[in-house]
C-alpha positions in Angstrom: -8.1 42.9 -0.3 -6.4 45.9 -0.7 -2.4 46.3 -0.1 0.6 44.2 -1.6 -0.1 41.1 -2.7 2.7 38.5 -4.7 0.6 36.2 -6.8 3.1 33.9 -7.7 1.6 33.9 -11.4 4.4 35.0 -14.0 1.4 37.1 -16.2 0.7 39.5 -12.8 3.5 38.9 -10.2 2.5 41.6 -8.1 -1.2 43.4 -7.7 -2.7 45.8 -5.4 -6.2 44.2 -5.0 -8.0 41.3 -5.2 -11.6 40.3 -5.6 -13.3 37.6 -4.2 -16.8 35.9 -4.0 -18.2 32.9 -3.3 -14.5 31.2 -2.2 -13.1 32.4 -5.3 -10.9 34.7 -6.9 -12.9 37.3 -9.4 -10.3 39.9 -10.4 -6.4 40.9 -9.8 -4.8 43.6 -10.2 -5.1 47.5 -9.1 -8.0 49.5 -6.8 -9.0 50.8 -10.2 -8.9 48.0 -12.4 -11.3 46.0 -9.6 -13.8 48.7 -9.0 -16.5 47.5 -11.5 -16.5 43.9 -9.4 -17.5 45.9 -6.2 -21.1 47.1 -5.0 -22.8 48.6 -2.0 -21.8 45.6 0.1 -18.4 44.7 -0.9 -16.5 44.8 2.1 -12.7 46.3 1.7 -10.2 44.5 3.6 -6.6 46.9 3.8 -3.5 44.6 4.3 -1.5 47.7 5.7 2.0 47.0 5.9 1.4 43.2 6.2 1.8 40.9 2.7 -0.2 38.5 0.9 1.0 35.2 -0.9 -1.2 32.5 -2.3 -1.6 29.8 0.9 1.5 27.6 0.8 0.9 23.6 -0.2 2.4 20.9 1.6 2.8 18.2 -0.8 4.3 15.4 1.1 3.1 14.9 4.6 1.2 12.0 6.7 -2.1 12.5 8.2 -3.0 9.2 9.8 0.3 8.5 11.5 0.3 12.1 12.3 -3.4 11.7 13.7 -2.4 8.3 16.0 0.8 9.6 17.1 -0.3 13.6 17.7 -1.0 13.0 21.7 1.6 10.4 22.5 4.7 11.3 24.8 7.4 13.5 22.7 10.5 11.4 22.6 12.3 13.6 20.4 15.4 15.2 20.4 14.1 18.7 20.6 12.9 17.2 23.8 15.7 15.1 25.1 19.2 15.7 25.3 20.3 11.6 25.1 18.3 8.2 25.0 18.6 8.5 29.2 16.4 11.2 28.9 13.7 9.1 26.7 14.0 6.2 28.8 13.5 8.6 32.5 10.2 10.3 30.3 8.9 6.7 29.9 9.3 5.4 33.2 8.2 8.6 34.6 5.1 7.9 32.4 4.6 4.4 33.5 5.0 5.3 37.1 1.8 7.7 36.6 -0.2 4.8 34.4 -3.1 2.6 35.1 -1.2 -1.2 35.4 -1.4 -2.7 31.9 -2.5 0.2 29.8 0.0 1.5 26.8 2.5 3.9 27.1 3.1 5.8 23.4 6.1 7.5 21.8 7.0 9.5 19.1 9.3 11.0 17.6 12.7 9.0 18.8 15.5 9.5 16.9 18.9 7.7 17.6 20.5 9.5 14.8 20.6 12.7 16.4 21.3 11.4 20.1 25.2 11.0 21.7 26.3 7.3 20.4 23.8 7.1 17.9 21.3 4.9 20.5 18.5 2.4 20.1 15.6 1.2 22.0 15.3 -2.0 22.6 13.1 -4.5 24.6 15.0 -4.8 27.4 15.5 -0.9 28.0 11.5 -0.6 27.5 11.1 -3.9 29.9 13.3 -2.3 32.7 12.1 1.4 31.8 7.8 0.3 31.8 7.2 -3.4 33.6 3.8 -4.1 33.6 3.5 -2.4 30.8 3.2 -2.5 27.2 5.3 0.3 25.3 5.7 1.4 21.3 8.0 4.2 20.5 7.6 5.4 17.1 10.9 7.2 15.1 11.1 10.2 13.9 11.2 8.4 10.3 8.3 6.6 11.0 10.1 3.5 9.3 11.0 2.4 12.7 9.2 1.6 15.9 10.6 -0.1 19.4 8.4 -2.3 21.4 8.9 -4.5 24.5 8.2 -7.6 25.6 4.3 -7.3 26.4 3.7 -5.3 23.7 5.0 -8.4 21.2 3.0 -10.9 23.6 -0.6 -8.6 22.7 0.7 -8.4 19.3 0.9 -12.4 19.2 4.5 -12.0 18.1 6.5 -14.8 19.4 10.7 -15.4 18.6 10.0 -18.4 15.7 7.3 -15.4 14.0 8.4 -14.6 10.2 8.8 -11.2 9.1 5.1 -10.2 7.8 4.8 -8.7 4.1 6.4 -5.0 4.3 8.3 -5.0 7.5 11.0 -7.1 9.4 11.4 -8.1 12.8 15.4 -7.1 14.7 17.3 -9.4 16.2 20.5 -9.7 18.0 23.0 -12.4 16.9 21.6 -15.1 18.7 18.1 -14.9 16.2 16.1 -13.3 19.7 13.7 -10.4 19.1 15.2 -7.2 20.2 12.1 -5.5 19.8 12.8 -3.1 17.0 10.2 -3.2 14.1 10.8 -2.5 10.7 8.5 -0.5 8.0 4.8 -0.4 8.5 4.2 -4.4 7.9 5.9 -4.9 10.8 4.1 -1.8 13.1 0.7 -1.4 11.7 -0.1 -5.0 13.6 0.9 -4.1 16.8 -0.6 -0.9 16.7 -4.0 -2.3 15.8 -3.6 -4.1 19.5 -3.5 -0.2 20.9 -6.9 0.6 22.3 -6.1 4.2 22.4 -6.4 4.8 19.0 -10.1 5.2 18.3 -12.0 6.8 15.6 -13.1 9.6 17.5 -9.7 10.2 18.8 -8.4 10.7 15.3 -11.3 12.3 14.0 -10.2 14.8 16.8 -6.8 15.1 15.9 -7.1 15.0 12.0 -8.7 18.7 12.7 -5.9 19.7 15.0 -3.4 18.7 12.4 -5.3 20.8 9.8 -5.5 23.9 12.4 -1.9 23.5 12.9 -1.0 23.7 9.3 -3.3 26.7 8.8 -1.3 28.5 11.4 1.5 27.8 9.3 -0.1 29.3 5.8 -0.9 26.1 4.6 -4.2 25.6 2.9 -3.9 22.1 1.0 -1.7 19.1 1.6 -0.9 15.5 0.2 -1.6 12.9 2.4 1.4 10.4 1.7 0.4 7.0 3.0 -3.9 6.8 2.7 -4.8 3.2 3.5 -1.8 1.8 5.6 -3.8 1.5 8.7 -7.5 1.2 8.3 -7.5 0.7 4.3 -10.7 2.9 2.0 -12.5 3.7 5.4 -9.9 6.5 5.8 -10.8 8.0 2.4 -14.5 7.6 3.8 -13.1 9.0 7.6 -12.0 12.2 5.7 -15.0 13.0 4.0 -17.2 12.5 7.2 -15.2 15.1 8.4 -15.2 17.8 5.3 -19.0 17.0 5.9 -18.8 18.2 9.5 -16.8 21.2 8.5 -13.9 19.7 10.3 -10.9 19.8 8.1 -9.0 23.2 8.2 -6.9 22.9 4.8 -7.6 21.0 1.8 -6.5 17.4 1.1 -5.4 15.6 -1.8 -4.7 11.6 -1.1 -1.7 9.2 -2.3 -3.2 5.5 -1.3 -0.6 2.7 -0.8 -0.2 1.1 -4.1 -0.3 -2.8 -2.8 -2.8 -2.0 -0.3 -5.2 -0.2 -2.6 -4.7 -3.3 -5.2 -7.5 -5.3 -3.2 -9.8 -2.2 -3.0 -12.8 -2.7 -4.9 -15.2 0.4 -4.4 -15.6 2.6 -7.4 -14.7 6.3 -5.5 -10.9 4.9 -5.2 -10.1 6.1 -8.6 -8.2 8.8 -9.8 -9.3 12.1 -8.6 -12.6 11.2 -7.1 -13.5 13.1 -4.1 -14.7 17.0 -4.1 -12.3 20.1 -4.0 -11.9 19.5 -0.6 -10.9 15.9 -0.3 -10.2 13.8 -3.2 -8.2 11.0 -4.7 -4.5 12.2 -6.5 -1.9 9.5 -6.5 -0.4 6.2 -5.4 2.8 5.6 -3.3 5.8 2.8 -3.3 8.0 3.1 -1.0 11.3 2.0 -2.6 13.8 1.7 0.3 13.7 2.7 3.5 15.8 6.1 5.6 19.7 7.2 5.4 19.9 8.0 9.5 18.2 4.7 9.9 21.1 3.2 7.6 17.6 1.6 5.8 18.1 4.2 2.7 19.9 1.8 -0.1 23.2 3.1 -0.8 26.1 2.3 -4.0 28.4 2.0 -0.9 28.2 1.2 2.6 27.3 3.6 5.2 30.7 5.4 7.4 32.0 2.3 9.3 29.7 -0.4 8.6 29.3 -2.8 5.7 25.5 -2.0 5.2 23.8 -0.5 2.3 20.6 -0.8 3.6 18.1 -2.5 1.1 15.8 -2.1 -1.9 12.4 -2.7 -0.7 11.0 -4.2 -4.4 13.4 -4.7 -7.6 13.1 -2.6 -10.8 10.7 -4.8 -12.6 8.8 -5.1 -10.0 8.5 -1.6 -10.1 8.2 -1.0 -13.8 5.6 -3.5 -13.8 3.5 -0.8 -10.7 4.4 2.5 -13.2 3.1 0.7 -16.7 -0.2 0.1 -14.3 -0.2 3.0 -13.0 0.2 5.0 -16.8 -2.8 2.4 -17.9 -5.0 3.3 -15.4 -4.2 7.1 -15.4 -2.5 7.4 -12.0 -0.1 9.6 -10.9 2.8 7.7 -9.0 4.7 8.8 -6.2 8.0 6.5 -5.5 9.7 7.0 -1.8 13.8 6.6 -2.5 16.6 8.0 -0.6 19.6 6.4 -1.2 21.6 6.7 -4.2 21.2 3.5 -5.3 17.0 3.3 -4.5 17.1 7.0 -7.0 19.1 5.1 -9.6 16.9 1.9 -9.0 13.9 3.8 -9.8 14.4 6.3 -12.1 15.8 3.2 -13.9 12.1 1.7 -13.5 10.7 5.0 -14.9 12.9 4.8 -17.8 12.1 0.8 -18.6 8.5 1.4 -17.7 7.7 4.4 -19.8 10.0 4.2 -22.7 8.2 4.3 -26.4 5.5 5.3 -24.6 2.7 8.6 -25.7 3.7 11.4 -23.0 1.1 11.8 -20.4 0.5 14.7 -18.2 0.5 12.3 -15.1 3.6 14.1 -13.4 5.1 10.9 -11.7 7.4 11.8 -8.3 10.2 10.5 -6.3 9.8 11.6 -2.8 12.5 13.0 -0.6 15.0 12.2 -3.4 17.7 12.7 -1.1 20.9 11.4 -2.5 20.4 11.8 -6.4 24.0 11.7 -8.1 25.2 13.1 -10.9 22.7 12.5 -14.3 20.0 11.0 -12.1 18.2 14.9 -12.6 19.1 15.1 -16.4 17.5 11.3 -16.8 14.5 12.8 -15.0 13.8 15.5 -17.2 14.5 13.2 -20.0 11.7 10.8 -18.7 9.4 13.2 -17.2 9.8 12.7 -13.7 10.2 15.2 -10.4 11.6 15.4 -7.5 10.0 16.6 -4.1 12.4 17.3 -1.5 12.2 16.6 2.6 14.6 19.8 2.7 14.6 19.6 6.4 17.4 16.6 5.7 19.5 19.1 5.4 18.1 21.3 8.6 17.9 18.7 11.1 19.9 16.1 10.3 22.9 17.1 7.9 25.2 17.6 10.5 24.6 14.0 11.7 24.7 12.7 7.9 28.0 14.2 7.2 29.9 12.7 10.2 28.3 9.8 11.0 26.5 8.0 8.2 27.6 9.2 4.8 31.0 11.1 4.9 31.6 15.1 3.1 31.5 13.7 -0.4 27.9 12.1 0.1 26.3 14.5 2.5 26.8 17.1 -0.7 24.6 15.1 -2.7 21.9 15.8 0.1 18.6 17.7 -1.5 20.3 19.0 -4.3 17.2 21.5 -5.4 19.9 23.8 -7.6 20.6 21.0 -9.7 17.3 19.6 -10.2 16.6 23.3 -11.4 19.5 23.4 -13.5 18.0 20.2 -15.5 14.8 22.3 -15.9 13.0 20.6 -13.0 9.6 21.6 -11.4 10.5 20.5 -8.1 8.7 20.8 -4.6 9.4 21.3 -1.2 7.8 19.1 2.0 8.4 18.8 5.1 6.9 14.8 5.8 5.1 15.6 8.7 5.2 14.3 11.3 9.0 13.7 10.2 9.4 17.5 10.5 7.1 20.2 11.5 4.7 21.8 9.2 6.6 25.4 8.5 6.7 26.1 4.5 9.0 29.3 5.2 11.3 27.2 7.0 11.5 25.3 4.2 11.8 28.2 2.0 14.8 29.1 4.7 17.3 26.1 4.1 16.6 25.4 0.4 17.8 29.3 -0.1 20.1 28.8 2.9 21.5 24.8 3.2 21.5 26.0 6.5 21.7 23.2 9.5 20.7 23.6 12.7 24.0 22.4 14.4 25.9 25.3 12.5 27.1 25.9 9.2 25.8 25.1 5.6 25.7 22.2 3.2 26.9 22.9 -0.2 25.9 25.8 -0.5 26.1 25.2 -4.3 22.7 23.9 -3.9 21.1 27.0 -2.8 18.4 28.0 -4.8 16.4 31.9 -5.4 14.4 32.7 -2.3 11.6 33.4 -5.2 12.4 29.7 -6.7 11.5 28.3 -3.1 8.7 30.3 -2.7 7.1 29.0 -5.7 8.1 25.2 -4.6 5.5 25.5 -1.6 3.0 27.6 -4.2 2.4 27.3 -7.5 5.3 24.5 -8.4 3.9 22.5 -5.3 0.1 22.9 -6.4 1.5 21.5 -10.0 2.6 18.5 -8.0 -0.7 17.5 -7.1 -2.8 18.3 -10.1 -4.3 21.5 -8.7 -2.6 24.1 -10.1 -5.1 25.2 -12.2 -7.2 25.9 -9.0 -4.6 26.7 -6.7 -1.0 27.7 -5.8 -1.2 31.5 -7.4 -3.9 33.9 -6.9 -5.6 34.1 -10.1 -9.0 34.7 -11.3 -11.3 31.5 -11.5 -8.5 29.8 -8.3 -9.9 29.4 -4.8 -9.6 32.6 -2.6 -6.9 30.4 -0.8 -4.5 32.9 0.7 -1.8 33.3 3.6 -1.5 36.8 5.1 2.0 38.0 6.7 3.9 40.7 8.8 7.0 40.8 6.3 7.4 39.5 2.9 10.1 36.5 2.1 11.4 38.2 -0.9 12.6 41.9 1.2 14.5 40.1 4.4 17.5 38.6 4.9 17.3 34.5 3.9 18.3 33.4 7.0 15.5 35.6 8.7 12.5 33.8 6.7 11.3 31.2 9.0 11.0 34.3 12.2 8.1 35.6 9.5 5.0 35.5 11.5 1.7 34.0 9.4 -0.9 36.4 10.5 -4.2 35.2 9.0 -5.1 32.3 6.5 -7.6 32.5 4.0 -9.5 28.5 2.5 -12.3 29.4 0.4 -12.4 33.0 0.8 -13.1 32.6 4.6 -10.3 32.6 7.4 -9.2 29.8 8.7 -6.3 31.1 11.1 -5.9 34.2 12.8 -2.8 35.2 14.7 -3.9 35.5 18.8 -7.3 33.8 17.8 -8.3 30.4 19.3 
């Protein structure tokens, strides 16, 4: 490749040409410098005015939900305009279905509708009869269901609330239908005889060709195991086999599920450079617009804090594990109290304790107050940000759940770099789309997509963004030394576009077109190419 080229490696920044063979990189640096690697069949590739940047990482998203989900009706509110609107789509839906088969949402979310609505059964009943019906929510914490969809699920009104989730009910103890955390969903949607297999064999690729045309060329997979336990690990590899999988993928299982697993490739980084084994996940408390997210004080007009999900020893007791057994750990928190809970648990569970290189994580981190970052860095802990809270739902935040003061705390990347913080940016997919630059837009921006900007004091260096879906992202998951900069001896892992994030306006990043992705020295996305 010939043509300008930002390597996102502080000894060479910038080059003028790189060498490749064999999926990986062989030389950087100028046309001169790499003539000795060519040879009669060497074939020159001129980027013109177009720019190369190593392919971005995604290092917090969900491929299994993603994958059962990826067909179902879109309930969002990029699609709706008020929970009317969901309800018509449904019934609309219905009208057109065989009698008795499942009708499938995604994507609902009542924090960004007028009045802050939710589903319940009765709205499903009336909406769907003679049907059964699961809407997921955007935070995937949440799911609604109606009547016959608890009767194939075998849930009655005297059923206790299973390990890891909840059942809602109104004030009378009846079940409104609303299901809480994956203990409470993955059983109903095991009932779903839609979700095959093949079908998400089928739409585990699309998901990977959708992230390669967004640059992407490796991903953590946040939740392996929550719905058919080590056979997805197996599922994945079938399909790197087949030469189905379109970016790389590195796999967090659920820590209390994996506990039972016995077989000796769940271990830490077993797999291939294509699919392997990198962390665990705990999910601490639940989501702030789903007034889930555990909170010091009560959400705007309520008396709830939400809840913690485990208690610090608990959790202490999963991190000393984890250190003993050489795991990397990944911790889901998002309210203020859930960070302070667990960086707590990190600082019980690793104190007097020889420094490993395991580079634990709390995910989303989205209300860390002040000293939670310094008492990070202190304990050797980082924080990957869902920066689209700020995008698509920090308007909502701010006025309806958590107030001015609190929103402010909201993804604070400029602080976490202030306490000399390696920190990354995801977008949780299918929580929000797969676009790195538009990540790269609102951590530079704090832009939000009703209008204005969230403390902007938080902004960070468009180049400090860039290199939290690069090279700071690719330290997340272990594979920086093979990834996440184009350097020699990394995989030829690339992403190709028409202007470079560093020479446009900051609030003009995420209208940058990805024009070509490069996995292994071969493209996996071209711009106009099915």
């Amino acid at each position: 490749f010939l043509g300008r080229i930002v390597t996102m490696d502080d000894a060479q920044p910038e080059a003028a040409a790189v060498a490749i063979r064999r999926g990986k990189v062989t030389g950087v640096g100028s046309a001169a410098d790499l003539e000795p690697l060519t040879g009669p069949f060497t074939r020159r590739i001129q980027l013109g005015d177009r720019v190369m940047y190593p392919g971005f990482i995604e290092p917090h998203m969900h491929v299994w939900a993603t994958a059962v989900t990826y067909d179902w009706i879109d309930c969002s509110p990029r699609a709706h305009g008020s929970a009317e609107d969901v309800l018509a789509t449904i019934a609309a839906a219905a009208a057109n279905a065989e009698n008795g088969s499942w009708i499938l949402g995604a994507s609902f979310d009542p924090s960004l509708l007028k009045g802050l609505p939710e589903l319940t059964r009765r709205e499903l009943d009336a909406a769907a009869p003679g049907h059964p019906v699961l809407i997921l929510n955007a935070s995937m914490h949440f799911a609604y269901v109606n009547s016959p969809a608890l009767e194939r699920a075998g849930v009655s009104g005297t059923a206790a609330d299973p390990p890891g989730g909840h059942y809602g009910r109104d004030g009378t103890g009846e079940l409104t239908g609303v299901l809480g955390e994956m203990g409470a969903i993955a059983p109903v949607l095991k009932h779903i005889d839609r979700i095959t297999p093949m079908m998400i064999m089928r739409n585990i690729h699309a998901i990977t060709r959708d992230a390669a045309a967004a640059g992407v060329t490796a991903m953590r997979e946040g939740a392996t195991g929550a719905l058919a336990g080590p056979r997805e690990v197996e599922l994945l590899h079938a399909l790197r086999r087949l030469g189905r999988l379109k970016s790389r993928l590195s796999l967090a299982v659920v820590d209390d599920l994996a506990a039972g697993w016995t077989s000796q490739k769940i271990r830490p980084g077993a797999g291939d450079d294509m699919v392997w084994l990198g962390a665990r996940k705990i999910i601490a408390d639940g989501s702030n617009q789903g007034r889930s997210g555990y909170l010091k004080q009560p959400y705007l007009g309520t008396s709830e804090r939400g809840a913690a999900n485990l208690s610090r020893e608990q959790l202490a007791e999963r991190i000393r594990w984890c250190e003993d057994h050489d795991w990397q750990l990944m911790v889901h928190a998002n309210g203020d109290a859930a960070i302070e809970m667990v960086v707590g648990a990190y600082e019980q569970a690793l104190s007097g304790r020889p420094r490993k290189d395991l580079r634990h994580r709390i995910e989303h981190c989205s209300l860390a107050g002040d000293g939670m970052f310094e008492r990070m860095a202190a304990v050797g802990v980082t924080p990957s940000f869902l920066m689209n809270h700020v995008y698509y739902w920090g308007q909502t935040l701010r006025d309806n759940f958590l107030g001015r003061e609190r929103s402010g705390l909201l993804d604070r990347a400029a602080s976490a770099r202030a306490a000399g913080l390696r920190f990354s940016l995801h977008s949780d997919y299918n929580v929000s789309p797969i676009n790195p630059l538009q990540l790269v837009l609102v951590a530079a921006t704090r832009r939000m997509r009703d209008g204005g900007t969230l403390n902007e004091a938080e902004q960070v260096p468009v180049y400090q963004a860039l290199r939290a879906v690069t090279i700071d992202a690719a330290w997340h998951i272990h594979a920086d030394d093979v990834m996440g900069s184009i350097a020699v001896g990394k995989h030829a892992d690339f992403a190709i576009l028409d202007y470079d994030p560093q020479q446009v306006p900051a609030g003009q990043i995420a209208e940058i077109r990805v024009l070509e992705t490069w996995l292994g020295g071969k493209p996996s996305f071209r711009a106009g190419q099915g």
